[in-house]
PDBQT receptor file of N, H, CA, C and O in Angstrom, charges set to zero:
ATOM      1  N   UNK A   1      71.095 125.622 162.701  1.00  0.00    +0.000 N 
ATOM      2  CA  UNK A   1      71.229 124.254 162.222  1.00  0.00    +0.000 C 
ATOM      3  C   UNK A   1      70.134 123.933 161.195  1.00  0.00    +0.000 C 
ATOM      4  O   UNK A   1      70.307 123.245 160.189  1.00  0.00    +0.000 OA
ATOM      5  N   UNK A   2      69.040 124.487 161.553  1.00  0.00    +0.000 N 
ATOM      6  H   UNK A   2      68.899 125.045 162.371  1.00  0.00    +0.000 HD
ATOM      7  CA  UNK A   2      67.558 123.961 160.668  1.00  0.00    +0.000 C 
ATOM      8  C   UNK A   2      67.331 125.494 160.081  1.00  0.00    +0.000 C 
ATOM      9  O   UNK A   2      66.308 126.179 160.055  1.00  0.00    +0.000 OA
ATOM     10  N   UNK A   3      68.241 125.680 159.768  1.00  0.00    +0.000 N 
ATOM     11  H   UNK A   3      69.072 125.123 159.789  1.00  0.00    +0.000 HD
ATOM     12  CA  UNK A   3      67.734 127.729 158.787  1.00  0.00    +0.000 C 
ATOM     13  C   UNK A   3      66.776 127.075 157.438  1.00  0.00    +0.000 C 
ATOM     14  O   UNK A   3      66.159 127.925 156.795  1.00  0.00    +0.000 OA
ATOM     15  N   UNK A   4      66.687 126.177 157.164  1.00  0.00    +0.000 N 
ATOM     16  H   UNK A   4      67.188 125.486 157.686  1.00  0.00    +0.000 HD
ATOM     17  CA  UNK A   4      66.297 125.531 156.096  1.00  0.00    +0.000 C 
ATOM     18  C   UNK A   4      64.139 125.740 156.251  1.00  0.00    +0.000 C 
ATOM     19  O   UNK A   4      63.229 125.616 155.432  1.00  0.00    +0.000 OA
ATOM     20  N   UNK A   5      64.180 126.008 157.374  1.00  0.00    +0.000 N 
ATOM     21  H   UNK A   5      64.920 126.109 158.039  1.00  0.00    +0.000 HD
ATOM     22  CA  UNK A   5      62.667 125.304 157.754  1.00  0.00    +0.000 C 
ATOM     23  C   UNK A   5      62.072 126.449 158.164  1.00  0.00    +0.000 C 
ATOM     24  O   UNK A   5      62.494 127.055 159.149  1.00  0.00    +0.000 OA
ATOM     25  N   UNK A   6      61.055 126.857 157.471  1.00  0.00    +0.000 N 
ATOM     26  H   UNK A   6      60.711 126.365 156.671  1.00  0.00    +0.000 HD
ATOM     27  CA  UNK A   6      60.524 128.442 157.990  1.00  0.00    +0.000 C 
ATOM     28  C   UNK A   6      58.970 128.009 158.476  1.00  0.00    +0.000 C 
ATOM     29  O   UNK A   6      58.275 127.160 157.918  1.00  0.00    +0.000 OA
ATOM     30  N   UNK A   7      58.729 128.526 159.243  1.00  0.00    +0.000 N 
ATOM     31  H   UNK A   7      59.293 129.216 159.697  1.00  0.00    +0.000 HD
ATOM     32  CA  UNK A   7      57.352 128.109 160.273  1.00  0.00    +0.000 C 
ATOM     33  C   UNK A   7      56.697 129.857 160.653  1.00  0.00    +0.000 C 
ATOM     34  O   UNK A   7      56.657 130.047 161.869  1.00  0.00    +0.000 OA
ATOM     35  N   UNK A   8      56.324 130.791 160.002  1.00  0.00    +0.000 N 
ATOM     36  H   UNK A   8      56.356 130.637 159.015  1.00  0.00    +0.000 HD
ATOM     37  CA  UNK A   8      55.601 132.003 159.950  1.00  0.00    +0.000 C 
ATOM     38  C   UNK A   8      54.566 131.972 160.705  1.00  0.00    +0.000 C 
ATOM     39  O   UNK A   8      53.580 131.238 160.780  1.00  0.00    +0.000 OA
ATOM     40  N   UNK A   9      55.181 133.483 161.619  1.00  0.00    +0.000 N 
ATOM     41  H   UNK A   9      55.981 134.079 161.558  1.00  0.00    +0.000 HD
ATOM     42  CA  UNK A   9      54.306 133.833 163.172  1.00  0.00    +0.000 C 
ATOM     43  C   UNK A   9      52.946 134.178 162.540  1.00  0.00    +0.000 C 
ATOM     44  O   UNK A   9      51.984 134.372 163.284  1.00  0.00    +0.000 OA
ATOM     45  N   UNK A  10      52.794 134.280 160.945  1.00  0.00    +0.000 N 
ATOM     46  H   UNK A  10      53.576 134.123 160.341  1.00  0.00    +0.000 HD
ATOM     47  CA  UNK A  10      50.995 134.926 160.922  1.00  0.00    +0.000 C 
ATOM     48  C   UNK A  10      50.425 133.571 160.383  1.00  0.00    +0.000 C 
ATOM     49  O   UNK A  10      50.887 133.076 159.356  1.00  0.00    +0.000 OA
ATOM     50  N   UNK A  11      49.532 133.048 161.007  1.00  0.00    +0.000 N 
ATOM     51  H   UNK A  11      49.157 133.450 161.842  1.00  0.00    +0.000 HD
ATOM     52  CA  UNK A  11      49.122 131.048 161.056  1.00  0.00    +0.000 C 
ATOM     53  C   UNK A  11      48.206 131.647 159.423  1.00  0.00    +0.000 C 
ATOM     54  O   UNK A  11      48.249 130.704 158.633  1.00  0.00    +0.000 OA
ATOM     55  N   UNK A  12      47.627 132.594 158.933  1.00  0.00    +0.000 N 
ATOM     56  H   UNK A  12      47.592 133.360 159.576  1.00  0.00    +0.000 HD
ATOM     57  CA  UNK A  12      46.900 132.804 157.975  1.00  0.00    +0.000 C 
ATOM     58  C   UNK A  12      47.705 132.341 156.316  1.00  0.00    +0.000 C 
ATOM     59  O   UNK A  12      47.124 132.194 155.241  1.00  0.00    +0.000 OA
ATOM     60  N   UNK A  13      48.812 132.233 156.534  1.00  0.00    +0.000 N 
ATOM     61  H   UNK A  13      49.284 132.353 157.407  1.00  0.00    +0.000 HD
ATOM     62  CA  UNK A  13      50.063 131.549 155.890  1.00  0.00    +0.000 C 
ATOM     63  C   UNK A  13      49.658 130.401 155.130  1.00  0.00    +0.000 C 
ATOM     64  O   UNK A  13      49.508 130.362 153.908  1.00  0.00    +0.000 OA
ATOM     65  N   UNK A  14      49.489 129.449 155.975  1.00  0.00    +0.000 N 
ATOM     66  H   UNK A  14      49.611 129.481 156.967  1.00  0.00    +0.000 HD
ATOM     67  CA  UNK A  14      49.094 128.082 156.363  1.00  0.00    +0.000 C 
ATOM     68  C   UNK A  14      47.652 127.912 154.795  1.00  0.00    +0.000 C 
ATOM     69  O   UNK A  14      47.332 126.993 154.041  1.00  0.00    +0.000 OA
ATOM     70  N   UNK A  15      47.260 129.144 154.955  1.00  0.00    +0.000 N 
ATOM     71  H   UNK A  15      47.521 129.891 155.568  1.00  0.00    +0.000 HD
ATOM     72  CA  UNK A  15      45.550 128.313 154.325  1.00  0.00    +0.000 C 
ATOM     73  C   UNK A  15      45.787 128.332 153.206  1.00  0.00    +0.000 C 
ATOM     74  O   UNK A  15      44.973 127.586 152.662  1.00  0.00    +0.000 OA
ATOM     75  N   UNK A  16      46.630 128.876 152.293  1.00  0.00    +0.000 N 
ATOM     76  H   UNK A  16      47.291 129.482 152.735  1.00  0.00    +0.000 HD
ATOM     77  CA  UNK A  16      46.579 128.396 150.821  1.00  0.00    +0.000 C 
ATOM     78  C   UNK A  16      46.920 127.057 150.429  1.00  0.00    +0.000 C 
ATOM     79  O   UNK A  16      46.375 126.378 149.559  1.00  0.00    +0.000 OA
ATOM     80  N   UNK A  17      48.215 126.653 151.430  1.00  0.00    +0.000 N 
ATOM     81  H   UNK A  17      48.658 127.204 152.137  1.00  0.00    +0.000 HD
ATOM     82  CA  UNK A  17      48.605 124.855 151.768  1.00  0.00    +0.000 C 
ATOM     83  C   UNK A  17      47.873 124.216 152.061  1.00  0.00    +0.000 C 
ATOM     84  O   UNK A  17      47.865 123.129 151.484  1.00  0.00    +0.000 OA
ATOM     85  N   UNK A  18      46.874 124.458 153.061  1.00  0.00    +0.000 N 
ATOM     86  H   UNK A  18      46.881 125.341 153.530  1.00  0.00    +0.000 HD
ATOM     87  CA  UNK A  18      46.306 123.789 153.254  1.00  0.00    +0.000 C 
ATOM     88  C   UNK A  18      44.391 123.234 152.408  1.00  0.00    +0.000 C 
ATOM     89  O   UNK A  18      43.713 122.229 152.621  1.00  0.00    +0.000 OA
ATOM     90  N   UNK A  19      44.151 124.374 151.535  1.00  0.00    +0.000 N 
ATOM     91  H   UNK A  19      44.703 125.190 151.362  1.00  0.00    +0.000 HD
ATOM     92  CA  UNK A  19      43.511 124.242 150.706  1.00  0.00    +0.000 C 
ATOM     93  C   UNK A  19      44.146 123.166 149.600  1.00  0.00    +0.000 C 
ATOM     94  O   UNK A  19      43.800 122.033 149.265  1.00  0.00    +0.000 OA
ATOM     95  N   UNK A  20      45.264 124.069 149.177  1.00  0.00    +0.000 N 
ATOM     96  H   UNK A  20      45.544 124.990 149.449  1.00  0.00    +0.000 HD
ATOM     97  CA  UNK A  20      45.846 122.660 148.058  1.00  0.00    +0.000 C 
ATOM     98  C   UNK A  20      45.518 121.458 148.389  1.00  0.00    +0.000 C 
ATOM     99  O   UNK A  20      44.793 120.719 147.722  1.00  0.00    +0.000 OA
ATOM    100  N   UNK A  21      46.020 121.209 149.407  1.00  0.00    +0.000 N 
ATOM    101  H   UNK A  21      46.608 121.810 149.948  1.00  0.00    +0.000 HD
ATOM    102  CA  UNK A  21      46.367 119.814 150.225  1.00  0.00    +0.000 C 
ATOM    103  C   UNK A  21      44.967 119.230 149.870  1.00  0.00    +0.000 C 
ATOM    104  O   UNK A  21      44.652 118.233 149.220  1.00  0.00    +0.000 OA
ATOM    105  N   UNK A  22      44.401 119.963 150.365  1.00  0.00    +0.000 N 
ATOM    106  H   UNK A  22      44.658 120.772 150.893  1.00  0.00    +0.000 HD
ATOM    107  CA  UNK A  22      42.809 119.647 150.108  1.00  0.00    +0.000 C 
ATOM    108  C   UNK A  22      41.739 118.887 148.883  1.00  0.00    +0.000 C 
ATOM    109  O   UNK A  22      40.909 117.999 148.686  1.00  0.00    +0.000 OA
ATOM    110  N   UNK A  23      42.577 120.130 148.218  1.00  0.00    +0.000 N 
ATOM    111  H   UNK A  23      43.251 120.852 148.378  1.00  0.00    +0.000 HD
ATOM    112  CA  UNK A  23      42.168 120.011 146.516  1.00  0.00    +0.000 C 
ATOM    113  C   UNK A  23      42.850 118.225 146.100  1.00  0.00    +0.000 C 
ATOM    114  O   UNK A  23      42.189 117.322 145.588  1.00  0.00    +0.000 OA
ATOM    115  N   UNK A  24      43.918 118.180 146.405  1.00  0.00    +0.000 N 
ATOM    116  H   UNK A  24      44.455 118.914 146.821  1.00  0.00    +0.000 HD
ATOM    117  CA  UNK A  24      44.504 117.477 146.075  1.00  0.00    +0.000 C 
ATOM    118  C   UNK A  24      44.409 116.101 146.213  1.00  0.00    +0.000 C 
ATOM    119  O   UNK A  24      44.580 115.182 145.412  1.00  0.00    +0.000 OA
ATOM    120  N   UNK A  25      43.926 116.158 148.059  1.00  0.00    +0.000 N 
ATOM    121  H   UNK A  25      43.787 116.905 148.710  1.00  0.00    +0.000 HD
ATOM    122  CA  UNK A  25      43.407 114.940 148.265  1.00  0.00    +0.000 C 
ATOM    123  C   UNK A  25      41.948 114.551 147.889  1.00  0.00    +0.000 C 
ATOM    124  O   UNK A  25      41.636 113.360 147.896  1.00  0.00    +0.000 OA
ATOM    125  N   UNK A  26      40.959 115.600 147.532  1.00  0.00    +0.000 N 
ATOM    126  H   UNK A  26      41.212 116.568 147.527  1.00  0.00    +0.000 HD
ATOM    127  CA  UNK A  26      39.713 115.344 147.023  1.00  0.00    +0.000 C 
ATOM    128  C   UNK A  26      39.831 114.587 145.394  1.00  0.00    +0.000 C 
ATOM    129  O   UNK A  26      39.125 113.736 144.854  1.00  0.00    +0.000 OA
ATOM    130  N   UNK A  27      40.743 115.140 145.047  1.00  0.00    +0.000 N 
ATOM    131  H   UNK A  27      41.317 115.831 145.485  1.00  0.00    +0.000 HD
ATOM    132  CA  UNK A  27      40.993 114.387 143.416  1.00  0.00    +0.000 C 
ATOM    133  C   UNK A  27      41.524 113.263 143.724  1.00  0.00    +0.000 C 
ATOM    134  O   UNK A  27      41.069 112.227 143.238  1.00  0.00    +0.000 OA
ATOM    135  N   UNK A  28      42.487 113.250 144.508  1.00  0.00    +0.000 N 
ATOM    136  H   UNK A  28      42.856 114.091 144.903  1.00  0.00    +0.000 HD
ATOM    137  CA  UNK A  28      42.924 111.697 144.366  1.00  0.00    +0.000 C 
ATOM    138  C   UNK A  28      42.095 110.836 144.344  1.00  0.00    +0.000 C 
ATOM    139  O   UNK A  28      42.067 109.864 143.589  1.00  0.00    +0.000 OA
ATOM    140  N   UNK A  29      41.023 111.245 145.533  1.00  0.00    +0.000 N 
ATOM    141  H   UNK A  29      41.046 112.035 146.146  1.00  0.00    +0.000 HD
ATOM    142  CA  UNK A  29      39.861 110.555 146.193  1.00  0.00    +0.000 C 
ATOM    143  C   UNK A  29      38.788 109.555 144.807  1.00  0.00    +0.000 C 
ATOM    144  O   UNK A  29      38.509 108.385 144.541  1.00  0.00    +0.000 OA
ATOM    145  N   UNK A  30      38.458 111.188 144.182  1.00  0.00    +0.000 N 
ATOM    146  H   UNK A  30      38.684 112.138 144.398  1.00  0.00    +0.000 HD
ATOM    147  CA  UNK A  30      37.229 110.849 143.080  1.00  0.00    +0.000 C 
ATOM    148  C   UNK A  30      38.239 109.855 141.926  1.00  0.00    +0.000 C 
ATOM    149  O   UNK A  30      37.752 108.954 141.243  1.00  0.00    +0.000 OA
ATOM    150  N   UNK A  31      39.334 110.149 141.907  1.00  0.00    +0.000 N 
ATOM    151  H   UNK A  31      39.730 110.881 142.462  1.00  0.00    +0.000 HD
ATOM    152  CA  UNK A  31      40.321 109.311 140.876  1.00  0.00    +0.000 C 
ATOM    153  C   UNK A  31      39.830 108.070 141.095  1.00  0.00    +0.000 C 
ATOM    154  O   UNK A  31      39.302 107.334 140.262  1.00  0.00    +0.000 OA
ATOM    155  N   UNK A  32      40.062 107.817 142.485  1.00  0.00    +0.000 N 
ATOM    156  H   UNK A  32      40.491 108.415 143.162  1.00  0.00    +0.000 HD
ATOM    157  CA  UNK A  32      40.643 106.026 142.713  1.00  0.00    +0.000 C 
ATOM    158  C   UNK A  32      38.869 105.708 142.981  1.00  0.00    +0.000 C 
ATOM    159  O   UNK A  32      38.561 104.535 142.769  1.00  0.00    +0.000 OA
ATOM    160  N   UNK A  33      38.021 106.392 143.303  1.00  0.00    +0.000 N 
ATOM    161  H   UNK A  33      38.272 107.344 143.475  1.00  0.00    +0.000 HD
ATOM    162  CA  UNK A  33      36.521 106.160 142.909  1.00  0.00    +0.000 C 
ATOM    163  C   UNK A  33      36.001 105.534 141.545  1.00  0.00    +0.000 C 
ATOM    164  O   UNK A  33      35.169 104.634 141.434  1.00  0.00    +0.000 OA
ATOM    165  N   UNK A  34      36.666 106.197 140.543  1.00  0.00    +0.000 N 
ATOM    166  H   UNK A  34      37.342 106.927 140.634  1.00  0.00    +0.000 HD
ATOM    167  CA  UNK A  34      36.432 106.209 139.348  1.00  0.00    +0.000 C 
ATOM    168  C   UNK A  34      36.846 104.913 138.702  1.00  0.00    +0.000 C 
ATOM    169  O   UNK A  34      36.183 104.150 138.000  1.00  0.00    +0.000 OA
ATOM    170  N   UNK A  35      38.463 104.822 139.222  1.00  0.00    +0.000 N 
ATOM    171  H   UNK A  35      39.002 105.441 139.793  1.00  0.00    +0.000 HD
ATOM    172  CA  UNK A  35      39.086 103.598 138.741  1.00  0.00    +0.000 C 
ATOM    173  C   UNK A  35      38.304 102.458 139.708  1.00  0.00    +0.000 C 
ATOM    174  O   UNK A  35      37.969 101.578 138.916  1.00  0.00    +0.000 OA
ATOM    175  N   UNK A  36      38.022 102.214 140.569  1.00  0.00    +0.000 N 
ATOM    176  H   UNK A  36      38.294 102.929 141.213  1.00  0.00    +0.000 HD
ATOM    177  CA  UNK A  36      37.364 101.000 140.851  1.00  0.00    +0.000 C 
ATOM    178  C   UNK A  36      36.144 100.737 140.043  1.00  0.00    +0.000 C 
ATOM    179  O   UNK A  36      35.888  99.683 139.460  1.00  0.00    +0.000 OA
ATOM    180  N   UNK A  37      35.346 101.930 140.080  1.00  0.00    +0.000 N 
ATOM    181  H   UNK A  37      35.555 102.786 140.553  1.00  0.00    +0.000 HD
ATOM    182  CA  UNK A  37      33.841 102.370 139.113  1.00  0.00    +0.000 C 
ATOM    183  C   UNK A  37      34.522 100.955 138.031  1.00  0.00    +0.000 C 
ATOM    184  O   UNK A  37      34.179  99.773 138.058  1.00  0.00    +0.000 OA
ATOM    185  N   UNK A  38      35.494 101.581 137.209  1.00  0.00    +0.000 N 
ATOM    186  H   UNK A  38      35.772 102.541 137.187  1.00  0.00    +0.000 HD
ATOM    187  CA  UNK A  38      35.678 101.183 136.016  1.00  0.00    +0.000 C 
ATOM    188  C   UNK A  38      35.983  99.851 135.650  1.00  0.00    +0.000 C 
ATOM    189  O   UNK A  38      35.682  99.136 134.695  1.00  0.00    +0.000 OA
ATOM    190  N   UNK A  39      37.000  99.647 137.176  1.00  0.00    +0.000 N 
ATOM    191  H   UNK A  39      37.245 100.228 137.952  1.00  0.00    +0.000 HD
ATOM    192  CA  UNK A  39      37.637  97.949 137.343  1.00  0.00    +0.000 C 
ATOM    193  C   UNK A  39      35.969  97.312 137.676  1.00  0.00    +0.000 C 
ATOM    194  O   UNK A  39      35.598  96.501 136.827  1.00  0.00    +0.000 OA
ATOM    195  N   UNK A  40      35.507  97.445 138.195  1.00  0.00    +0.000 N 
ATOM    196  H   UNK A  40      35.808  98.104 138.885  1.00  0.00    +0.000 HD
ATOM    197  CA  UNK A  40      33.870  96.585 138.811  1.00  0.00    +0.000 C 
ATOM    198  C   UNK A  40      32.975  96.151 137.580  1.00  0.00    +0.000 C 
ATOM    199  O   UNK A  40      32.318  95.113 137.508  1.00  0.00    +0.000 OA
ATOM    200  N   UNK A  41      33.120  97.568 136.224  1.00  0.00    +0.000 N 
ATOM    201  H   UNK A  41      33.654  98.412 136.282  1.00  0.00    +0.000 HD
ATOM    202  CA  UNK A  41      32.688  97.280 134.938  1.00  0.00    +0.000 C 
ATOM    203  C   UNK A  41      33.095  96.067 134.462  1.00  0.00    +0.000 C 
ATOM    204  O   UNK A  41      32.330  95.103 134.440  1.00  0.00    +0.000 OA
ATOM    205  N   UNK A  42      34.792  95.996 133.886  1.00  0.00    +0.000 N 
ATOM    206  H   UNK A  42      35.414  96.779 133.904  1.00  0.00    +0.000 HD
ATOM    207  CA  UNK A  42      35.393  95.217 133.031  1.00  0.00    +0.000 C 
ATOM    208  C   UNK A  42      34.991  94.236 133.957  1.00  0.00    +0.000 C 
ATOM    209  O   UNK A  42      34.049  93.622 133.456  1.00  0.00    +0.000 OA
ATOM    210  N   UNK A  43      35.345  93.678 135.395  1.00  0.00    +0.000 N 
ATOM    211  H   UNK A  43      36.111  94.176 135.802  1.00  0.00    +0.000 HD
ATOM    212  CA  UNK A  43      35.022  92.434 135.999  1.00  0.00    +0.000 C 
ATOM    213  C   UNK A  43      33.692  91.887 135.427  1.00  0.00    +0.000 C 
ATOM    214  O   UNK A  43      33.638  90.836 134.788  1.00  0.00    +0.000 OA
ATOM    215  N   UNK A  44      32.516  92.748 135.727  1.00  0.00    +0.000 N 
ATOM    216  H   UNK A  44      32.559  93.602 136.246  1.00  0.00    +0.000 HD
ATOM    217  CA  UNK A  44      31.230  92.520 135.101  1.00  0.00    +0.000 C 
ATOM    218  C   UNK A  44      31.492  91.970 133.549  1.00  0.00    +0.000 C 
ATOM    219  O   UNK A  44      31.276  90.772 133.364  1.00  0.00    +0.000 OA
ATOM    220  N   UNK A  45      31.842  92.593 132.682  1.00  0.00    +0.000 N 
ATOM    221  H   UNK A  45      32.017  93.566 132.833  1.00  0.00    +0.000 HD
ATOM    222  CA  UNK A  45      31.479  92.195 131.013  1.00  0.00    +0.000 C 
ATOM    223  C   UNK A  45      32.529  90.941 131.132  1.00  0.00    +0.000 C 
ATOM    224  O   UNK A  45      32.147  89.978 130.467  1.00  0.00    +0.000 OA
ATOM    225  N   UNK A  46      33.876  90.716 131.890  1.00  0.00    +0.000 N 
ATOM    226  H   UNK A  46      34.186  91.499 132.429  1.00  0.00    +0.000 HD
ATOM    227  CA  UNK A  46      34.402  89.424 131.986  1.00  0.00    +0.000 C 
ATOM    228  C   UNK A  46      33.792  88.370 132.153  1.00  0.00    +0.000 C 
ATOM    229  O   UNK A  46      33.739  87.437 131.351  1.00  0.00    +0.000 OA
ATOM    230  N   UNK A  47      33.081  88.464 133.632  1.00  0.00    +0.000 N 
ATOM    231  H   UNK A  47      33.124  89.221 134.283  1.00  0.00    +0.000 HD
ATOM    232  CA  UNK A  47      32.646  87.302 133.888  1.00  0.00    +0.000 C 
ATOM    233  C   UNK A  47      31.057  86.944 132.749  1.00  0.00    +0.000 C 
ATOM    234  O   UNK A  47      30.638  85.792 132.638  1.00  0.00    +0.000 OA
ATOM    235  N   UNK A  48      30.397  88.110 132.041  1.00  0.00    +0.000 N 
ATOM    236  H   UNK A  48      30.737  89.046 132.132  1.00  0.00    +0.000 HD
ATOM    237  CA  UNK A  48      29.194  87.782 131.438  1.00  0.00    +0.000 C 
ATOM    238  C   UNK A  48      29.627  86.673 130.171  1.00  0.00    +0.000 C 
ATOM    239  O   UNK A  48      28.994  85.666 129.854  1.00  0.00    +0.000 OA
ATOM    240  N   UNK A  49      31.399  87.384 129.319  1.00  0.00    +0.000 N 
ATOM    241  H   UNK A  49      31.913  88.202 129.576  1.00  0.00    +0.000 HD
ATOM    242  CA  UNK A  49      31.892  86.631 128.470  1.00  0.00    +0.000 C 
ATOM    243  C   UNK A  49      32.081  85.237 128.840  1.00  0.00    +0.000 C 
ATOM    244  O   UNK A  49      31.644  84.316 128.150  1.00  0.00    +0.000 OA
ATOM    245  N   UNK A  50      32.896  85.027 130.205  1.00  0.00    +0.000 N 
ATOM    246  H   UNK A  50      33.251  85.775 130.766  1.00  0.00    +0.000 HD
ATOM    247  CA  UNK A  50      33.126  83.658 130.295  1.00  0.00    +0.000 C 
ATOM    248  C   UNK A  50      31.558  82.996 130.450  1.00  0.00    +0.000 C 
ATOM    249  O   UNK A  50      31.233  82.146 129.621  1.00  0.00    +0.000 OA
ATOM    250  N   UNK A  51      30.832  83.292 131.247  1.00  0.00    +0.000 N 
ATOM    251  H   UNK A  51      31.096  83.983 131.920  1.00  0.00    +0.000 HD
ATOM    252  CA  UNK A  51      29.414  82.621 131.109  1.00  0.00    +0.000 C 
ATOM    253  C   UNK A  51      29.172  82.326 129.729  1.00  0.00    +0.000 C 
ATOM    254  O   UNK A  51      29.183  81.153 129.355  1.00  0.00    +0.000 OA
ATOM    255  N   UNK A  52      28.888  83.547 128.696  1.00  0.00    +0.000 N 
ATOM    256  H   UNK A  52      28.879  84.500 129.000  1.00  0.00    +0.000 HD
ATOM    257  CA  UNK A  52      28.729  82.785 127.747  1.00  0.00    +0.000 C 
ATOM    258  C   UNK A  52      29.338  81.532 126.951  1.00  0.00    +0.000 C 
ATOM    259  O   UNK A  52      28.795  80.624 126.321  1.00  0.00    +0.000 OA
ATOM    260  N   UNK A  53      30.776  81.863 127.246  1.00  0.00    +0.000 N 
ATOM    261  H   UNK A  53      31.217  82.601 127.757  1.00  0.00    +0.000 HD
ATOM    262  CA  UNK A  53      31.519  80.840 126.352  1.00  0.00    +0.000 C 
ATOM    263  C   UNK A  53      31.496  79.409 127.043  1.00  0.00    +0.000 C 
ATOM    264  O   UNK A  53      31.833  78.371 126.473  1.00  0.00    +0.000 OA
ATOM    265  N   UNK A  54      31.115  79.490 128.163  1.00  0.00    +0.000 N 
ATOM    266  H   UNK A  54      30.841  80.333 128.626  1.00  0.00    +0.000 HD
ATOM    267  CA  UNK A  54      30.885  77.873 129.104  1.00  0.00    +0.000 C 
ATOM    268  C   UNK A  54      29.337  77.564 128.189  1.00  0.00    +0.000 C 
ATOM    269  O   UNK A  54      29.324  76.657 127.357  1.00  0.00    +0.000 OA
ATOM    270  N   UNK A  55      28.405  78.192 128.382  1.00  0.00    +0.000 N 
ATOM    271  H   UNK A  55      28.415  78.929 129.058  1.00  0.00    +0.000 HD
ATOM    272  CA  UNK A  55      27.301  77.872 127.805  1.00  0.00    +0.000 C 
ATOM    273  C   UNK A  55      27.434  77.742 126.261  1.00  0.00    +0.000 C 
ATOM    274  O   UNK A  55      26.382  77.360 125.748  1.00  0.00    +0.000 OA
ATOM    275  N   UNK A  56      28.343  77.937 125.478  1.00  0.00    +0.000 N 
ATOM    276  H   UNK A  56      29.198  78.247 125.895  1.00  0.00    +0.000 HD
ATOM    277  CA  UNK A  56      28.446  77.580 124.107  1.00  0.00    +0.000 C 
ATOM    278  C   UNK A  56      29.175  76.527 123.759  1.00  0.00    +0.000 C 
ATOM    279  O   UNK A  56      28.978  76.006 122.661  1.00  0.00    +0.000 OA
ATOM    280  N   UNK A  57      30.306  75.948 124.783  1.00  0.00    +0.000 N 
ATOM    281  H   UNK A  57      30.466  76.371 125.675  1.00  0.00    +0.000 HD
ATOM    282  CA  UNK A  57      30.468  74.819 125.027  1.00  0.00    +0.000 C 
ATOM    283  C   UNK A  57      29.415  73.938 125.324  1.00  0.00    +0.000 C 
ATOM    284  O   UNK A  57      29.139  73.159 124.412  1.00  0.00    +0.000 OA
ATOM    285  N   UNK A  58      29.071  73.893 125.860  1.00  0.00    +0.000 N 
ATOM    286  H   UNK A  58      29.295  74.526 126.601  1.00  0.00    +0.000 HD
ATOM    287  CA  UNK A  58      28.386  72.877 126.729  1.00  0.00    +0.000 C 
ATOM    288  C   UNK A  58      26.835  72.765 125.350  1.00  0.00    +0.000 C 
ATOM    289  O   UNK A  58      26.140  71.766 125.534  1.00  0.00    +0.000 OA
ATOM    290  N   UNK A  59      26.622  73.193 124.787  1.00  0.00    +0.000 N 
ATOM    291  H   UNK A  59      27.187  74.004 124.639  1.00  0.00    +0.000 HD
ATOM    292  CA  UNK A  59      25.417  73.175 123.766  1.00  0.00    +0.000 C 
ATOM    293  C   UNK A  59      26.332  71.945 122.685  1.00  0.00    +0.000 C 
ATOM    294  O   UNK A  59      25.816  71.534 121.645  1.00  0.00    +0.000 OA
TER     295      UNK A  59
């Protein structure tokens, strides 16, 4: 019924998948690190712009 699904009696099989897996989730990791890194920047130089432009009003 499930000939589709192969599960190999030598478990040493397993470690190249499971390295990928690895690899894979470590990049995702440093990715979405990076992109917040980057979103926390632009928030920063946003809010420094609007400060200024309230204070150039207000003069």
């Amino acid at each position: 019924m499930m000939e589709f699904l192969y599960f190999p009696e030598d478990k040493s099989e397993y470690i190249p998948a499971v390295l990928t897996l690895l690899l894979f989730v470590v990049g995702a990791a440093i990715t979405m690190i990076l992109i917040i890194k980057a979103s926390q920047k632009e928030e920063k130089k946003t809010e420094d712009r609007s400060n200024d432009e309230r204070k150039e009003q207000e003069e």
